[in-house]
C-alpha positions as CSV (number, residue, x, y, z in Angstrom):
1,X,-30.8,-34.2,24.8
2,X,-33.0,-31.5,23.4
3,X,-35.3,-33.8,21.0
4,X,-37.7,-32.9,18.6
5,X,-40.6,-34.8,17.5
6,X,-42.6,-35.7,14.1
7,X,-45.6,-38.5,13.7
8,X,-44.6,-41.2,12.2
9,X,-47.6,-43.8,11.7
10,X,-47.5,-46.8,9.9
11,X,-43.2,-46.8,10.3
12,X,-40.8,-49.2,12.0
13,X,-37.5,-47.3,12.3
14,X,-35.6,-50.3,12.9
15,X,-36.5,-52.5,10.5
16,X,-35.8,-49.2,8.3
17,X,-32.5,-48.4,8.9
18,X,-31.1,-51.9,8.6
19,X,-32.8,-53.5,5.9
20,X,-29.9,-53.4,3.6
21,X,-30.9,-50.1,1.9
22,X,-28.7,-47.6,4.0
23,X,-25.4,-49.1,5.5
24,X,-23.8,-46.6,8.0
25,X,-26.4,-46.1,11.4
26,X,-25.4,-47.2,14.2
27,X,-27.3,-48.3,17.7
28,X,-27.0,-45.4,20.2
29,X,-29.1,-45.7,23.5
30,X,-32.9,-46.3,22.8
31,X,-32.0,-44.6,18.9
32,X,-29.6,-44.5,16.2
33,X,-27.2,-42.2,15.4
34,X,-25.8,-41.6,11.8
35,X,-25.6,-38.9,9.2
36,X,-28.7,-37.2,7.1
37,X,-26.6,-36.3,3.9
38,X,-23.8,-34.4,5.4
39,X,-25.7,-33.4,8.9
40,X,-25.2,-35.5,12.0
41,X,-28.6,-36.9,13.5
42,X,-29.9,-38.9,16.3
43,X,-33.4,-40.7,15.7
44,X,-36.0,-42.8,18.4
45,X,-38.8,-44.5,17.9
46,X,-41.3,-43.7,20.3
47,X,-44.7,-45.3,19.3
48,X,-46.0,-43.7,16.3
49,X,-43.4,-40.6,16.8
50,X,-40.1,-40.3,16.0
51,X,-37.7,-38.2,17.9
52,X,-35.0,-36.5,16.1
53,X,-32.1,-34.2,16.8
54,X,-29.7,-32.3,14.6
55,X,-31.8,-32.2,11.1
56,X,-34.9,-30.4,10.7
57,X,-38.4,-31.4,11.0
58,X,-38.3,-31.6,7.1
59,X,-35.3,-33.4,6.6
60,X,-36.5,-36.3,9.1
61,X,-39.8,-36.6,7.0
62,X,-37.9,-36.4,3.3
63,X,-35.6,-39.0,4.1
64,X,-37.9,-41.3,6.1
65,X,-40.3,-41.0,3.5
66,X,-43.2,-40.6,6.0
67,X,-45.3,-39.3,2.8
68,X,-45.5,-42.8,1.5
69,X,-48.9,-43.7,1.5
70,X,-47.3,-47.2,3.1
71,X,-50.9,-49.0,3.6
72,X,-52.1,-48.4,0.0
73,X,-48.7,-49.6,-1.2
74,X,-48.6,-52.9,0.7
75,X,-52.1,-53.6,-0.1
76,X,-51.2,-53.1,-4.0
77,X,-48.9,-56.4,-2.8
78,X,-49.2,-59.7,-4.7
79,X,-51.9,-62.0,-2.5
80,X,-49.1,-64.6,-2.4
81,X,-47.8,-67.3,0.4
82,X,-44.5,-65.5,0.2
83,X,-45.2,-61.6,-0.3
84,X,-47.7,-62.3,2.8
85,X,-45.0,-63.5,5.0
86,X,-42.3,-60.8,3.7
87,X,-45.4,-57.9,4.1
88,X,-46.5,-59.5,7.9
89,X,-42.4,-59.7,8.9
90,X,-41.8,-56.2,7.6
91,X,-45.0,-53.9,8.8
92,X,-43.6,-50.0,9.0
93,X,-40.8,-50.6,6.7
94,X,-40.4,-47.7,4.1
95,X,-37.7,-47.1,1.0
96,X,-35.5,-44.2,2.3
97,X,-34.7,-41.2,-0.1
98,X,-31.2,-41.3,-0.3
99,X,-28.9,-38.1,-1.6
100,X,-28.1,-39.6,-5.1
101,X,-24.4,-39.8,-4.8
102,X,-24.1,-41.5,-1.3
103,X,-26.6,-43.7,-2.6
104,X,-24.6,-45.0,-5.8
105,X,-20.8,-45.2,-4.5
106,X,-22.3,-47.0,-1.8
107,X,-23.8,-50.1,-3.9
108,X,-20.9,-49.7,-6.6
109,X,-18.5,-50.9,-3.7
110,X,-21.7,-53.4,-2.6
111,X,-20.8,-55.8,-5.7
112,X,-20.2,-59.4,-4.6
113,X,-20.4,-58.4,-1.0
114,X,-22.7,-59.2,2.5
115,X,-24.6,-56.5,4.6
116,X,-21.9,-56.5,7.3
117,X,-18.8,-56.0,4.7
118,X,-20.7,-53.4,3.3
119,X,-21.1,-51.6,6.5
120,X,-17.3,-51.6,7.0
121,X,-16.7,-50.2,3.6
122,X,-18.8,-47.4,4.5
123,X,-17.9,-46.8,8.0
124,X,-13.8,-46.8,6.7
125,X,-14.5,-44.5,3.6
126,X,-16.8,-42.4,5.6
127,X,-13.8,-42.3,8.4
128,X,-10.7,-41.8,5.6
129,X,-12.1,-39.1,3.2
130,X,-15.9,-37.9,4.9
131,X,-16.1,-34.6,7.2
132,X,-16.1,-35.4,11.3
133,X,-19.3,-34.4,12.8
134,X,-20.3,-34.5,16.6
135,X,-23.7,-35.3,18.1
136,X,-24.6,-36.3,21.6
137,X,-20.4,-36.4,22.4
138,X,-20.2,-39.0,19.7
139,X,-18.4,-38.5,16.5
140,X,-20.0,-39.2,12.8
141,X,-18.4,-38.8,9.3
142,X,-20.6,-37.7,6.4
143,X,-20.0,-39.4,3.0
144,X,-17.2,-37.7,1.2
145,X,-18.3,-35.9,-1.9
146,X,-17.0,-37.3,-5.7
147,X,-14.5,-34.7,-5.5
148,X,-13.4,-36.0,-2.7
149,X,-12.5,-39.5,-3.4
150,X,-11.9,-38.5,-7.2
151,X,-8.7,-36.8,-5.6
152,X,-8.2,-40.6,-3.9
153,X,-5.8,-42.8,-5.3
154,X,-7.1,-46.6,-5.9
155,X,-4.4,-47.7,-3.4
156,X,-5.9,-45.1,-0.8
157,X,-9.4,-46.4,-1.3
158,X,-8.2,-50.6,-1.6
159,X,-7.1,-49.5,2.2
160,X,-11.1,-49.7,2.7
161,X,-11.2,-52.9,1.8
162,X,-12.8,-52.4,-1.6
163,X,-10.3,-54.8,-3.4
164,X,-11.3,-54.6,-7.4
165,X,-14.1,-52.1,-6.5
166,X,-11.7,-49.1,-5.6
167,X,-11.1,-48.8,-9.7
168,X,-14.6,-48.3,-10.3
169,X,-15.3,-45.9,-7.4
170,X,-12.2,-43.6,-8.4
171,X,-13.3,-43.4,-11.9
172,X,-17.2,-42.8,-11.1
173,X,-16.0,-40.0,-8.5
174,X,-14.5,-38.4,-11.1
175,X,-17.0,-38.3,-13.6
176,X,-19.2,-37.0,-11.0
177,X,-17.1,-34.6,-10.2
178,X,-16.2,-33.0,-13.3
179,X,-19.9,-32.7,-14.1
180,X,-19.8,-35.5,-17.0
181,X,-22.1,-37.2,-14.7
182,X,-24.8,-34.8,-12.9
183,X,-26.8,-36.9,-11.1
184,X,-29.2,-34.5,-9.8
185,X,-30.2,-33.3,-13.4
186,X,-30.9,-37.1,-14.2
187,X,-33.8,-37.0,-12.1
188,X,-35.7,-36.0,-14.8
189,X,-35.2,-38.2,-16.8
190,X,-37.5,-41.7,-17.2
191,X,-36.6,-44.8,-16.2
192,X,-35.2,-46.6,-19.3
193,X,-33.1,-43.7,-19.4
194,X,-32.0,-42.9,-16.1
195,X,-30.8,-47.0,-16.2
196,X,-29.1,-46.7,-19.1
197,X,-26.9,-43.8,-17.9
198,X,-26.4,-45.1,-14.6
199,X,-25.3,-48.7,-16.8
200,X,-22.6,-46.6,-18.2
201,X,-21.0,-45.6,-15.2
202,X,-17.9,-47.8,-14.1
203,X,-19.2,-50.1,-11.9
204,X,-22.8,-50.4,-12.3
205,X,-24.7,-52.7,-13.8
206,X,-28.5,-53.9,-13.9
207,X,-28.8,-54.4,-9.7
208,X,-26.7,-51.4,-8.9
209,X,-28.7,-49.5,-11.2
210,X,-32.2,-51.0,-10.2
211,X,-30.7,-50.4,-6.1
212,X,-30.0,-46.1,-6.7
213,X,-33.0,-45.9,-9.2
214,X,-35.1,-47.3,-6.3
215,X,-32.9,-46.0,-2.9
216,X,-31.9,-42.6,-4.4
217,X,-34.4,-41.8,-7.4
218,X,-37.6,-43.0,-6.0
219,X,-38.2,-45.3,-9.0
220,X,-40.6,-47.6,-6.9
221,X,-40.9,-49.7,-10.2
222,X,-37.4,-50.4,-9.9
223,X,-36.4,-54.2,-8.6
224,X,-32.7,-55.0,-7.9
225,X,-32.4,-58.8,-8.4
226,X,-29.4,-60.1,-6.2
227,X,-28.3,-63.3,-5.2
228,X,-31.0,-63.5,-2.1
229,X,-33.8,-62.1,-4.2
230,X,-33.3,-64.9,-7.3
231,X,-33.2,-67.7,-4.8
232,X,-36.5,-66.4,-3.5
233,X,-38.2,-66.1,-6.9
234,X,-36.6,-68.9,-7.8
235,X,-37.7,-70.8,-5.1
236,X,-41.2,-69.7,-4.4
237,X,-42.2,-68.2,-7.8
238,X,-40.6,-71.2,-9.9
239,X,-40.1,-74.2,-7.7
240,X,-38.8,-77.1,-10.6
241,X,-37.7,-74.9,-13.0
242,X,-34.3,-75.5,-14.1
243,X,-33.8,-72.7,-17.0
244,X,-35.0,-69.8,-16.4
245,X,-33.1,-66.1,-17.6
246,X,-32.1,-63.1,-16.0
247,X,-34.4,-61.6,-18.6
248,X,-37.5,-63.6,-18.0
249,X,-37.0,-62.9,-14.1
250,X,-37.1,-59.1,-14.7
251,X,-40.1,-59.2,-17.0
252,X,-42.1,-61.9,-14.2
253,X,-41.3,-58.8,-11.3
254,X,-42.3,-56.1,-13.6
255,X,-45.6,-57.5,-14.1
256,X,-46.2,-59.5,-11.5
257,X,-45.2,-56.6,-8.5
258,X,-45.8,-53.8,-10.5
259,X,-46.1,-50.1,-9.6
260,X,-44.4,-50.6,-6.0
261,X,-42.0,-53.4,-6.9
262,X,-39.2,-51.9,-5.3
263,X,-41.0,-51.8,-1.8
264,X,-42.5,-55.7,-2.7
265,X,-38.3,-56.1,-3.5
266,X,-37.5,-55.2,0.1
267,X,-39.8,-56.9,1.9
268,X,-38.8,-60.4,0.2
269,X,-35.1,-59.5,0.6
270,X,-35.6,-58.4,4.3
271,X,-37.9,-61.5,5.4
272,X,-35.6,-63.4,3.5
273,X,-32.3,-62.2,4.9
274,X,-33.6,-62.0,8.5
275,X,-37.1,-63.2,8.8
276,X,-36.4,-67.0,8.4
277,X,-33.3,-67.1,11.2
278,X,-36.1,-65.1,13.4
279,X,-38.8,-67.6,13.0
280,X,-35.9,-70.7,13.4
281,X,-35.1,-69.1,16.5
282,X,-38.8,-68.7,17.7
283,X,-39.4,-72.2,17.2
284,X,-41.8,-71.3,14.6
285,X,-40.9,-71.4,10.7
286,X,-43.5,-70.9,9.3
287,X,-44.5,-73.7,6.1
288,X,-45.7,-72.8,2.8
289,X,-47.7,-75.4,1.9
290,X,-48.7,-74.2,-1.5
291,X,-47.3,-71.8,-4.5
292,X,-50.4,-70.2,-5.9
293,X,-50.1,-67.0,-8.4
294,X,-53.3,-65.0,-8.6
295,X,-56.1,-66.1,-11.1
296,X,-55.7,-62.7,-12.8
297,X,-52.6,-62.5,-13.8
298,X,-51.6,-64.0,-17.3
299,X,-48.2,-63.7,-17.6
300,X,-46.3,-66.6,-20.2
301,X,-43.1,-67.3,-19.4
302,X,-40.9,-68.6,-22.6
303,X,-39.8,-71.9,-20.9
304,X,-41.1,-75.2,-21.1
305,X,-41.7,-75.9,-17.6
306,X,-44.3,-73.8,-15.8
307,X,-44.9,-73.2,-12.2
308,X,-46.2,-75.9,-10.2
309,X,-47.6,-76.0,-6.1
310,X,-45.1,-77.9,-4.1
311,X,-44.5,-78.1,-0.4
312,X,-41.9,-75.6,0.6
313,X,-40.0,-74.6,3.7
């Protein structure tokens, strides 16, 4: 293999690429190999390098986001027993730029579904409707384009195991397509606005939104609240309270994580998803022993039963 190299400090490739933001690399060798918008590309971590091959020097750095200033964001972290463990299990991971479109037919067909399922969705749409690619004698598909699966029929793209989904997709893909939708000219757009178009797409709603804003827009504000991420808030940020609104959970991340949100978003989901089954295994789960918020930050929820310390696991 004829590998380039750029520096990568401060980046954990793994921990990266399958964090639940991006759904299609695979293992190859010491690397991965997978597609950088529609170019095939082998990466390897080699210490504070990362070793690339069929995308430019540029391309590696855009998507990897090696321009994050990733120390001064995690250190803008919440002093929290949770956001510490998340931030310690998660050192060198960064929010990938993804191409816009990729990024939001991939989390439309992500509604209701694990990591793994999503994977397969991807790897069978990529494989049914995306353009073949070879590197290193094995094959990769690229995502297909909008116009691609907008000339899909919804039984075609059920075969990919999108069940209900396959609606949404076709009718997004088209919209895309026809230019009713032009994603790349949204990017100029601010954030309430860019959400509220992206909200009226079929098939996105607040966390898909929140999940391309973040993934594909680089709204770093921008905090998807799934299933894994409300246990966590509920569990660590709220312990005891019984009501509490999707509302009032969006307003409590917005202040509370601020400016880099979406990176504080990752690392609880990531730690969360992963980092608990690692320390089990280890022998070592760690015990939060106390729920603290910092002293400076005055935030009033609208429910009758505030925050209290209790032991948690």
């Amino acid at each position: 293999m004829n590998l380039q190299s750029v520096r990568a400090p401060v980046f954990n490739l793994e921990k990266t690429l399958n964090c639940g933001q991006v759904f299609h690399w695979e293992n190859s060798g010491a690397g991965f190999i997978g597609a950088i918008d529609t170019k095939a590309a082998y990466l390897e971590q080699r210490g504070n390098c990362i070793l690339f091959q069929g995308v430019t020097h540029q391309q590696v750095a855009s998507y990897l986001a090696l321009d994050h200033p990733l120390r001064e964001i995690c250190s803008s972290f919440p002093a929290d027993p949770a956001m510490s463990a998340a931030r310690k299990f998660c050192q060198g991971l960064r929010i990938i730029r993804q191409p816009e479109w990729e990024c939001l037919a991939t989390f439309i067909c992500s509604s209701m579904k694990q990591v793994a399922h999503i994977r397969q969705i991807s790897l069978a749409l990529r494989r049914s409707f995306g353009v073949r690619k070879t590197i290193n004698g094995t094959h990769v598909y690229a995502f297909p384009s909008p116009m691609r699966l907008g000339m899909a029929t919804e039984g075609e793209l059920r075969g990919c195991a999108l069940g209900y989904r396959a609606k949404n997709l076709l009718a997004t893909a088209q919209l895309v397509a026809s230019g009713e939708a032009p994603l790349k000219k949204w990017r100029q757009l601010k954030d309430e606005e860019l959400r509220e178009n992206l909200c009226g797409l079929p098939g996105v709603g607040a966390k898909v939104a929140n999940c391309v804003m973040l993934f594909a827009y680089e709204r770093l504000r921008a905090f998807p609240i799934d299933v894994w991420i409300e246990r966590v808030l509920r569990q660590q940020y709220f312990p005891g309270t019984r009501k509490l609104s999707a509302r009032e959970l969006r307003e409590f991340c917005d202040q509370y994580f601020g400016e880099h949100g979406g990176y504080a978003q990752q690392y609880l989901f990531h730690h969360a998803r992963t980092g608990r089954r690692v320390d089990r295994e280890r022998g070592r789960q760690a015990k939060v022993t106390q729920v603290v918020r910092p002293a400076d930050l005055r935030y009033d929820l609208p429910v009758k039963r505030r925050p209290v310390a209790a032991p948690r696991r």
